[in-house]
C-alpha positions in Angstrom: 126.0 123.9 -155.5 128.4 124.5 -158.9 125.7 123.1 -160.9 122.5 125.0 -159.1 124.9 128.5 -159.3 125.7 128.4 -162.9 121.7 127.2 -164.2 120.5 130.7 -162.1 123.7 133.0 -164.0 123.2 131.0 -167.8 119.3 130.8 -167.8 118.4 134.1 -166.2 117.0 135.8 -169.2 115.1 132.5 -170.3 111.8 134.1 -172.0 108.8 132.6 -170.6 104.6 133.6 -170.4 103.6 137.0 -168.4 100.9 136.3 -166.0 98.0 138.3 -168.4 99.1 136.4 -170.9 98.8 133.0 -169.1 95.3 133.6 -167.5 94.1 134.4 -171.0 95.8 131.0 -171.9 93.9 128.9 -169.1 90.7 130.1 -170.1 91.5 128.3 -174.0 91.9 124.7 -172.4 90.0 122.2 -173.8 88.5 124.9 -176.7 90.6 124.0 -179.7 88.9 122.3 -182.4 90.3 120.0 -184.3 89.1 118.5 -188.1 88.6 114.6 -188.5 91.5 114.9 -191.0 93.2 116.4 -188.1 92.4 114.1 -185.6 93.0 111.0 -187.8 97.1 112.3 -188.5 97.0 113.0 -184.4 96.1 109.6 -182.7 97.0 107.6 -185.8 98.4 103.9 -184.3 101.9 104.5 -183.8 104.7 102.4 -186.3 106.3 99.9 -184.3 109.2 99.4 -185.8 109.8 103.2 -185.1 109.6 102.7 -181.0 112.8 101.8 -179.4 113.6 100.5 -175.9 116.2 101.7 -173.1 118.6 99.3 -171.3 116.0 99.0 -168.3 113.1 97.6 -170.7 111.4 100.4 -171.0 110.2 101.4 -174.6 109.7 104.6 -175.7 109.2 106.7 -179.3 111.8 108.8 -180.0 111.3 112.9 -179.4 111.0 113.8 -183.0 108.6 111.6 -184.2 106.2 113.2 -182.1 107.3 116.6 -183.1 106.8 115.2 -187.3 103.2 114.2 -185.3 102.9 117.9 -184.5 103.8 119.3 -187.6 102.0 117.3 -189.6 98.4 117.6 -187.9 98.8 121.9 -187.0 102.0 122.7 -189.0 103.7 125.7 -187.7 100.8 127.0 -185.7 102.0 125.3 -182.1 104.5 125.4 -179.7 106.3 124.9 -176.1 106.8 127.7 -174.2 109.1 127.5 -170.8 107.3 128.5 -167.3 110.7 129.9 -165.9 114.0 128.9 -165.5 115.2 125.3 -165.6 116.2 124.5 -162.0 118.9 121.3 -161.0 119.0 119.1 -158.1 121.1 116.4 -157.2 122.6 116.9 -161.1 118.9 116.2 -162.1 117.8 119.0 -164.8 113.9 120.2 -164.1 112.5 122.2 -166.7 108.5 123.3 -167.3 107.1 123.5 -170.6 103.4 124.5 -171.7 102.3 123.6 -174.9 100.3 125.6 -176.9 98.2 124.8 -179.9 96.8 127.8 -182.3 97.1 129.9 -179.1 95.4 127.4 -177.1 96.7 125.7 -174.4 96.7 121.9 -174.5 99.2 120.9 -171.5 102.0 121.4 -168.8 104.8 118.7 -168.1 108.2 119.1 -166.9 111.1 117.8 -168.9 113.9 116.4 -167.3 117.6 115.2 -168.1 120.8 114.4 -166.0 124.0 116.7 -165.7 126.9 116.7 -164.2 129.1 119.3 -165.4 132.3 116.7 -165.1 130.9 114.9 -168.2 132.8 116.3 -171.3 130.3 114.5 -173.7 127.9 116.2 -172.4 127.4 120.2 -172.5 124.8 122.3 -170.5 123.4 123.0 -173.4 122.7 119.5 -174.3 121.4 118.8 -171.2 118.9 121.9 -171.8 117.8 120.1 -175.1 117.4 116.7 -173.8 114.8 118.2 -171.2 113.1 119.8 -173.7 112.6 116.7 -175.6 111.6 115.2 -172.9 108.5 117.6 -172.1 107.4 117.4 -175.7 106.8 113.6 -175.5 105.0 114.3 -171.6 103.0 117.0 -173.4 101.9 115.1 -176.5 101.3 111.8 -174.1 98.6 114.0 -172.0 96.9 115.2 -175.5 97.3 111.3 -176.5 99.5 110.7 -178.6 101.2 107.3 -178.9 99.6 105.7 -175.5 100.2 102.3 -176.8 103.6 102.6 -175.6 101.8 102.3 -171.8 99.4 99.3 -172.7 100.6 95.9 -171.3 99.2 94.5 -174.1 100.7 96.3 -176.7 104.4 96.4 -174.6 104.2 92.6 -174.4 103.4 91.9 -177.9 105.6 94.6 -179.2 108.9 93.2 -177.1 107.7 89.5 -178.1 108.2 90.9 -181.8 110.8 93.4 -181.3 113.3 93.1 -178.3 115.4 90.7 -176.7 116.9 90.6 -173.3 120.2 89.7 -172.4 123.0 89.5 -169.2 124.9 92.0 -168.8 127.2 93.8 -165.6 125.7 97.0 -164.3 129.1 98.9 -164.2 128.1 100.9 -160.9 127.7 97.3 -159.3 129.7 95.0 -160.9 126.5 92.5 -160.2 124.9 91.0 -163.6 121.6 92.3 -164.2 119.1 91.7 -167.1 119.5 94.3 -170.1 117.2 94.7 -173.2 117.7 95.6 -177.0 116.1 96.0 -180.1 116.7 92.1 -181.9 119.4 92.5 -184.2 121.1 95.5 -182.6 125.0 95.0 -181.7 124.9 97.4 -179.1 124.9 96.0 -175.6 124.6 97.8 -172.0 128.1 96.5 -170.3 130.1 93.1 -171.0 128.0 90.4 -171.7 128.9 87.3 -169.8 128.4 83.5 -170.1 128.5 81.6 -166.5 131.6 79.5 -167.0 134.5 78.6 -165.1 137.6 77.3 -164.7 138.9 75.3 -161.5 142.3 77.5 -160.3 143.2 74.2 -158.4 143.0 76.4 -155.1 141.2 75.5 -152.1 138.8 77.3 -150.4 139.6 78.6 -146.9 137.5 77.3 -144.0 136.7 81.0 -142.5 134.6 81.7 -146.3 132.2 79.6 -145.0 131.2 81.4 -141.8 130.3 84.2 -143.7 130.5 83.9 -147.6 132.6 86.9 -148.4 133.8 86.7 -152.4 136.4 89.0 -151.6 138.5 86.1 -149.7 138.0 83.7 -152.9 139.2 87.0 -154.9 136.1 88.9 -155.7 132.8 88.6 -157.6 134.4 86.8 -160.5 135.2 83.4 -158.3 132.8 80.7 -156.8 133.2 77.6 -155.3 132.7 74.2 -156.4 133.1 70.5 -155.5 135.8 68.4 -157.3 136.1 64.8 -158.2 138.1 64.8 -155.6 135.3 65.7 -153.1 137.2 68.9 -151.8 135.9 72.5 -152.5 138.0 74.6 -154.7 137.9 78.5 -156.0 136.5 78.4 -159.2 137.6 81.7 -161.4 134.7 82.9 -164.3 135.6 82.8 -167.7 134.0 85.5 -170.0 131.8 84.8 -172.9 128.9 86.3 -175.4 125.3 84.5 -174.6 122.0 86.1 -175.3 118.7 85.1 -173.5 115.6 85.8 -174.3 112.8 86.7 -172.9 110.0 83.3 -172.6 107.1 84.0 -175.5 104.3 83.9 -172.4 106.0 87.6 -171.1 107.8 85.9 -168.0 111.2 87.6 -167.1 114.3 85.4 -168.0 115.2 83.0 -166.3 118.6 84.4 -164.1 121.7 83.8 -165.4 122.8 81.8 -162.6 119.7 79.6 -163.3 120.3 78.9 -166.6 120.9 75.7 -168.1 123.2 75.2 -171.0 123.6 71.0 -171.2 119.9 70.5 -172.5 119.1 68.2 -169.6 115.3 68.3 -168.6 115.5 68.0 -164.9 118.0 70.8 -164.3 115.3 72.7 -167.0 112.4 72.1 -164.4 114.5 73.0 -161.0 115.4 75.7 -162.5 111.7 77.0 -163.5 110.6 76.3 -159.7 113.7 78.0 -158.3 112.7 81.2 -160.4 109.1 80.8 -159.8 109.8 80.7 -156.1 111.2 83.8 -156.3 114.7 82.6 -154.4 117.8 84.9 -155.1 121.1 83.1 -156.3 122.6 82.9 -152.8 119.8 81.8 -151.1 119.4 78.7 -154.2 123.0 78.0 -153.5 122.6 78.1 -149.8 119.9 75.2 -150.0 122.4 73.1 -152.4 124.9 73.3 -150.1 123.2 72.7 -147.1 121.3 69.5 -148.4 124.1 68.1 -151.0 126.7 69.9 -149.9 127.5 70.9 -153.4 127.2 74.4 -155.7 125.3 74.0 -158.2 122.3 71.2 -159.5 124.8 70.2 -162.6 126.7 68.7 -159.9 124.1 66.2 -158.2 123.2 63.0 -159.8 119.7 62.2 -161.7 118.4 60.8 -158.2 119.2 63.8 -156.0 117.5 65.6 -158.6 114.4 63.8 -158.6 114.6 64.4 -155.2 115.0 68.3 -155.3 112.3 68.4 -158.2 109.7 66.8 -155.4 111.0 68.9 -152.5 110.7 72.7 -155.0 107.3 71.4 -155.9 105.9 70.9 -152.6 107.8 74.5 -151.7 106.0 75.9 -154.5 102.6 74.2 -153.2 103.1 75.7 -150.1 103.4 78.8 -151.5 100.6 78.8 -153.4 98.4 77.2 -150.6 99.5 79.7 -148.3 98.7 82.6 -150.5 95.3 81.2 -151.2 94.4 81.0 -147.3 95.5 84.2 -147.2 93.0 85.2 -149.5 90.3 83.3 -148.4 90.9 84.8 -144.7 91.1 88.6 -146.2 94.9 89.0 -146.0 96.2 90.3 -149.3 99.8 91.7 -149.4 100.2 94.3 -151.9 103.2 94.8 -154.3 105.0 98.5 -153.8 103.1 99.2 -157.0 99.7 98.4 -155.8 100.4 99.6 -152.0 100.8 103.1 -154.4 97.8 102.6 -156.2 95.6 102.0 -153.5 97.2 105.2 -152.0 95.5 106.8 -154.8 92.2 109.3 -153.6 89.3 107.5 -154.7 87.4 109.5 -156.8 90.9 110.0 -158.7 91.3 106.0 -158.9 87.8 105.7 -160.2 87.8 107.5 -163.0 91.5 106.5 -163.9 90.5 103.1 -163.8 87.6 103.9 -166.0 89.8 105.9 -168.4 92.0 102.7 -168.6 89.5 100.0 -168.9 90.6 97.7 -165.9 88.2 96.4 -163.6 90.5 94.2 -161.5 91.1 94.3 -158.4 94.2 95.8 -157.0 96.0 93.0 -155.4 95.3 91.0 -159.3 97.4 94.1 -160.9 100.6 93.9 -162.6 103.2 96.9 -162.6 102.3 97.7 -166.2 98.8 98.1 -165.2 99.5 99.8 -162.0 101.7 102.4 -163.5 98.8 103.2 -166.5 96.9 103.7 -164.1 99.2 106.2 -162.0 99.9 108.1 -164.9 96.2 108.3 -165.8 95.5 109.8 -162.2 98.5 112.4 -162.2 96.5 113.3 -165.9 93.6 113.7 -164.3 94.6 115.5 -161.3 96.6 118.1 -163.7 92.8 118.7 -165.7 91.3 119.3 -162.3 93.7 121.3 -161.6 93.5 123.8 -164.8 89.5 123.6 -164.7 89.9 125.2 -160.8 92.6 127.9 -161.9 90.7 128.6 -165.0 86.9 128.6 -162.5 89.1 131.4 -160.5 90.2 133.4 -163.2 86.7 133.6 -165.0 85.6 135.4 -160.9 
């Protein structure tokens, strides 16, 4: 309520387009014409080496490269003008930009940055900026500008060449999670931690095992594991620097827990069913103990993992087999990307699948695909959108 109270008292004389002036505005969609020279400097191929990538894999090109874009093609003869106020929601800054091109209007998108008026390294005013630079690269991705950067083609190649992904603890969790960087870059999202142990000679209780709670080993940092001895004890981690990258065929990394450090093929192949069977950590350590009554696959000998090998492959089998029938009999269960694809009115879906080149069928597409294609319907939708208003303000 702070935050919502002081936006309306600092941004209430925020200049922004009269109502004339934007009807005359609507009518100039779509008019401005553009040299080849022009054109050429506008939807140039972007230079990789100038697109970065957050923390969550996403890559991106930085805000003033597409402003240099801007300059360079119409030089001082464009612009973004506010439509309002900024407004803030749940420390979420919303702000509307149009931009406008020789006094032609080429777009709308809202800019958006988080503030929380706690944060001393960040000021309002700084918060204002970052949502401005924010529309401008949403208004020069609608004129299309840089749309590379949301081709699974070109975002697999480019993180092949560019990035590298690595373990690191999400601070709000505590919980290791997979982090990305640019290859060569020091800077790393969190602690970056190596899986390794030591034994604190402790044993572990008899009520952990009715439930599993960490906290009664001591928290997230402690395990459990067999000793020579045959008894379980509380294992405490030891921290440690490791990188791992992502596999050159674009799968995700293998998860941490997963990983094998001693080289031995076997553990290699468990591991690549484990992931490709989509089982969390717990539930993997779970089946160890239940059938081997031990912790982790370093622990059983090369016979028990023959063993485990055969049973994950006829798992996997069944999973395939089963997802196959499924097929065959008309049952097809969506991802959350492609249950909001399919959501998608049809004549909108059409055309953005024609506007993205992709003649698969739903249930064959991946995220990256799926989310092309969402942001090539929202496009879409907002040129309907301006063709109706402008349709009403030509009656």
């Amino acid at each position: 309520m702070e935050n919502q109270l002081m936006v309306q008292e600092e941004t209430k004389n925020v200049p922004t387009i009269s109502e004339d002036y934007f009807k005359d505005l609507i009518v100039s969609v779509g008019t401005l014409i553009a040299t080849q020279e022009q054109q050429n400097i506008l939807f140039a191929p972007i230079d990789e080496e100038l697109v970065e990538i957050r923390p969550d894999g996403l890559i991106y090109l930085p805000w003033m490269e597409y402003v240099s874009r801007l300059k360079k093609t119409f030089g001082l003869e464009w612009g973004i003008v506010p439509k309002g106020n900024p407004q803030i929601e749940n420390d979420l800054i919303l702000w509307g930009f149009y931009l406008v091109v020789q006094g032609k209007l080429m777009g709308f998108a809202y800019g958006e940055q988080q503030y929380q008026s706690s944060n001393p390294q960040m000021t309002y005013g700084d918060a204002l900026e970052g949502a401005k630079s924010n529309a401008i690269m949403r208004l020069c991705k609608g004129i299309g500008i840089g749309l590379e950067l949301w081709q699974p083609t070109f975002i697999r190649r480019w993180k092949e060449k560019y990035a590298e992904s690595y373990i690191g603890i999400d601070k709000k969790t505590g919980k290791e999670k997979v982090y990305w960087r640019k290859k060569g870059e020091n800077d790393k999202q969190g602690e970056i931690k190596e899986v390794k142990y030591r034994n604190t000679g402790k044993l572990v209780p008899k009520e952990y095992w009715q439930n599993r709670d960490s906290a009664i080993l001591g928290g997230e940092s402690f395990k459990t594991q067999k000793g020579e001895d045959g008894k379980w004890y509380i294992w405490e981690k030891e921290e440690n620097t490791q990188i791992i990258k992502e596999e050159s065929n674009g799968e995700k990394p293998v998860p941490k827990s997963f990983n094998p450090t001693n080289g031995n093929e076997q553990i290699k192949t468990i591991h690549t069913l484990v992931t490709k069977l989509q089982w969390s950590e717990e539930e993997y350590r779970d089946y160890l103990h239940n059938k081997y009554n031990v912790g982790s696959s370093k622990d059983l000998n090369d016979e028990q993992r023959t063993e485990l090998i055969k049973d994950l492959s006829a798992k996997m089998n069944e999973k395939l087999t089963g997802e196959k029938t499924k097929k065959q009999n008309g049952i097809v269960e969506l991802t959350e990307w492609q249950e909001k694809i399919k959501n998608i009115p049809k004549d909108l879906l059409k055309e953005a699948l024609k506007r993205a080149k992709i003649t698969n069928r739903i249930d064959t597409l991946s995220d990256d695909q799926c989310n092309l294609i969402w942001e090539l319907a929202n496009q879409i939708a907002d040129e309907i959108d301006h063709k109706n208003i402008s349709s009403d303000g030509q009656k």
